[in-house]
C-alpha positions, 0 to 999 in steps of 0.5 A: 646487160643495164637494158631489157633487151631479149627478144622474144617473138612478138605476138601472133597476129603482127601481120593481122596488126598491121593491117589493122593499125593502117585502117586506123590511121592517115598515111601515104605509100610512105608509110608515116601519119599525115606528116603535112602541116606539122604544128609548129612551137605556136601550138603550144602556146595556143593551147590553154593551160598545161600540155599533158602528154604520156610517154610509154618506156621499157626502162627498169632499176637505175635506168628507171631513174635516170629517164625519170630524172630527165624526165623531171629536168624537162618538167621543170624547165616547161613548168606551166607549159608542159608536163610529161608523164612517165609510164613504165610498160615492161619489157621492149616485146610488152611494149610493142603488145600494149602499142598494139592494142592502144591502136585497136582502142585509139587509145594510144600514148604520145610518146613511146620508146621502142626497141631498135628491131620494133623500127619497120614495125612502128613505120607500118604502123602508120601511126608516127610522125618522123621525128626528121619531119619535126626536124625540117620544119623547124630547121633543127641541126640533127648533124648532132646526132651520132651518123651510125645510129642515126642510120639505122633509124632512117627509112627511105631517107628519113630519120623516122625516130629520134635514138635514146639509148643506145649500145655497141657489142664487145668483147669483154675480157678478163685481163686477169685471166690473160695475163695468168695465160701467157696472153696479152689483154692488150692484144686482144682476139679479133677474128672467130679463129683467134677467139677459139684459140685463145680460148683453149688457152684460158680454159682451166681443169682440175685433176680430175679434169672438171673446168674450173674456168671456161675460156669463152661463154656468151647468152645464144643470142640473135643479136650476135649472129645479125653482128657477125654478118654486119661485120663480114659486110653482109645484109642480114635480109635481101632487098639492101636488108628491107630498104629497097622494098619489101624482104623476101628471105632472111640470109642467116641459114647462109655461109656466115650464119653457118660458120658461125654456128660451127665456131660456136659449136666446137668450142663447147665440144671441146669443153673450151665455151660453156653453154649457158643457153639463153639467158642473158643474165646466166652468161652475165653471172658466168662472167662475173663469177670469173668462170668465164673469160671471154664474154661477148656483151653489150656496152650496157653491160659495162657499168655491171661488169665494172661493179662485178669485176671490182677488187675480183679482177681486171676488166678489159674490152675490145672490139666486137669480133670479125668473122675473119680477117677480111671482114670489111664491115661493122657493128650495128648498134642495138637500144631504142628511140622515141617514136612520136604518135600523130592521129588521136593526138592533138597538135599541143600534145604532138608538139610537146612529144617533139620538144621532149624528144629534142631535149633527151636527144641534147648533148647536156641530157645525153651526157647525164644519161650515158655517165648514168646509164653506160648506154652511148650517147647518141649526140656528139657533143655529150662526149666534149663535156666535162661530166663525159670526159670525166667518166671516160677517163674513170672507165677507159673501157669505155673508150673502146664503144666510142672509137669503134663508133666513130671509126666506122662509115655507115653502109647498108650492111651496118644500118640493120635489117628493116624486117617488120618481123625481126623478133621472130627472125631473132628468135629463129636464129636462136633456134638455129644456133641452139641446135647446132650447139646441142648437136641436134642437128648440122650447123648448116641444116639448123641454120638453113632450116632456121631461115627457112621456117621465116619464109611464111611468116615474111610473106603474111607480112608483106602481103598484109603492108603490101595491100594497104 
């Protein structure tokens, strides 16, 4: 897909990091840098001369230059007032490492993009100002903002970071493929079961019977596994998924996780899914290369796979399976936010972090940035544009995010597991599934197991926000 989005386990120590990191900064119970007396636009117009600030981001390739031309808008339109720096970090997981040690050296940016999973991370931290915190001091309508992604970046009833980019998963489909199946492309699978039995359809051997197309393939991604349970209408962690307090268990080693293991792995055994492990970017090229045809991807892969399927064969989307058809749930969006940093920073360069953070977040900018990016828009408005509305109905595909998005009511279950600990419980899920799928273990051992094995690493955690 268009964004670094694999993710790894964060460094050891993350427990340790937060312990550290609420020493260093103010904070209450909430969990937020001092919040109160927030500067307001006059800071900036009592600061001498020109405001810098430094903004910290993951964004690489086209992406690169899409932030880097916002970023140049926004430059010249507070030209002498303020400027804006733009500093690639590497990856979402480097990103989170460099943040960590920018703390410990009270040495840390003003601005900086993190991962939707790095969310309750950055709240421990107590090193942030809610972004809902600037929006209520200066009486900023954040009804904009598109109320699925909005949820997820509320914590105890505050928005505690503005979304950038964002992304919804779907199913990709080689419409071609289909049509050559006897399938309807405009019919398209939209249960675990429907996907498998479509898949033996799609799936092509040659005399000797060697598969020449595969009919389903996907990365072994946790991502994948936090949806289905999403959309089964299930939290992925108890504790209302870590916003009722503090999580003790994460709940995919359960039926669901479990299920979808063995989907997944009697698909391979059957010679009907092919195992590209995890790399994102093998399962891509699997896809693209026509060997696959059913993919399940982000929407950040959409303008890639656009280019890919180019004069080779038509490419359809549809909504992100369910488990089955009594699922009652939803998607959870997946990307990355803007996180404005308090202590250390001063009320000039706090106050430019949020002006910035309200001009990335506009209908105009957005709309330039998904039309640029693929990723979704996050304000309403970008869509009622004329260069959104233009790209829309270039790329049709693209219609699917959108009425998946806004045909879905926010729940705790769509919101996102909170866990301070999500890139491990990712990685754990990989594991799991990993397992299951080479046949070393049990689907429900290597899952349970899976879980299982997050039971310490949550309660260093807690213990380590618990005590500060």
């Amino acid at each position: 897909m268009i964004k670094s989005r694999r993710a790894g386990i964060l460094v050891a120590g993350l427990a340790a990091f937060a312990l550290a990191a609420s020493a260093c900064g103010g904070g209450g119970s909430s969990g937020d840098a001092k919040s109160t007396g927030l500067p307001g636009a006059d800071a900036l117009t009592k600061a001498k001369g020109v405001t810098a600030i430094t903004f910290w981001h993951s964004m690489k390739a086209a992406n690169a230059d899409a932030l880097n031309t916002m970023v140049a808008a926004f430059n010249k339109k507070n030209d002498a007032k303020i400027k804006v720096s733009a500093v690639f970090q590497g990856d979402y997981d480097d990103v989170i490492t460099k943040y960590k040690a920018s703390v410990q050296q009270k040495k840390t940016p003003d601005l900086v993009q993190v991962y939707d999973i790095g969310t309750r991370f950055m709240v421990d931290s107590k090193q942030t100002v809610p972004a809902g915190d600037f929006a209520a001091k200066d009486g900023y309508d954040m009804s904009a903002i598109e109320p699925n992604i909005a949820n997820y970046y509320t914590l105890d009833g505050k928005l505690r970071s503005m979304p950038l980019n964002s992304s919804l998963p779907l199913l990709y489909i080689n419409a071609d493929a289909f049509t050559k199946a006897g399938l309807d492309p405009n019919k398209p699978p939209q249960t675990l079961d429907e996907i498998m039995t479509a898949a033996k359809k799609l799936t092509i051997k040659n005399a000797n019977g060697q598969v020449q197309q595969y009919g389903f393939g996907a990365a072994i991604y946790g991502w994948f596994i936090e949806q289905l349970i999403a959309e089964s209408g299930q939290t992925y962690c108890n504790m209302e998924n870590w916003r009722k307090g503090l999580a003790t268990q994460v709940q995919f080693g359960g039926d669901t996780g479990t299920r979808v293991a063995t989907w997944w792995a009697d698909m391979v055994k059957q010679g009907v899914a092919t195992n590209t492990g995890r790399k994102t970017d093998d399962a891509q090229a699997a896809f693209k290369s026509g060997k696959v045809a059913m993919n399940l991807e982000s929407t950040g892969a959409l303008k890639g796979y656009l280019k890919a399927a180019d004069g080779k064969f038509a490419l359809a989307t549809a909504p992100f399976p369910k488990v089955d058809a009594s699922s009652k749930g939803g998607p959870i969006i997946g990307g990355a936010s803007l996180w404005i940093t308090g202590p250390g920073h001063s009320d000039a360069q706090q106050r430019a972090a949020w002006e910035f953070t309200k001009f990335a977040s506009s209908a105009e900018q957005q709309a330039i940035w998904h039309t640029s990016t693929g990723y979704f828009p996050v304000n309403k408005g970008a869509l009622d544009l004329p260069v959104d509305k233009a790209w829309v109905a270039k790329y049709p595909q693209f219609s699917t995010a959108v009425e998946v998005l806004h045909s879905e009511t926010p729940s705790t279950a769509t919101a996102g597991c909170a866990l301070g600990t999500m890139p491990q419980s990712r990685k754990a899920s990989e594991d799991g599934l990993e397992k299951a799928i080479l046949g070393q273990a049990p689907p429900a051992t290597a899952m349970g197991d899976a879980a299982k094995s997050m039971a310490t690493v949550l309660q260093q955690y807690n213990s380590s926000v618990s005590n500060n």
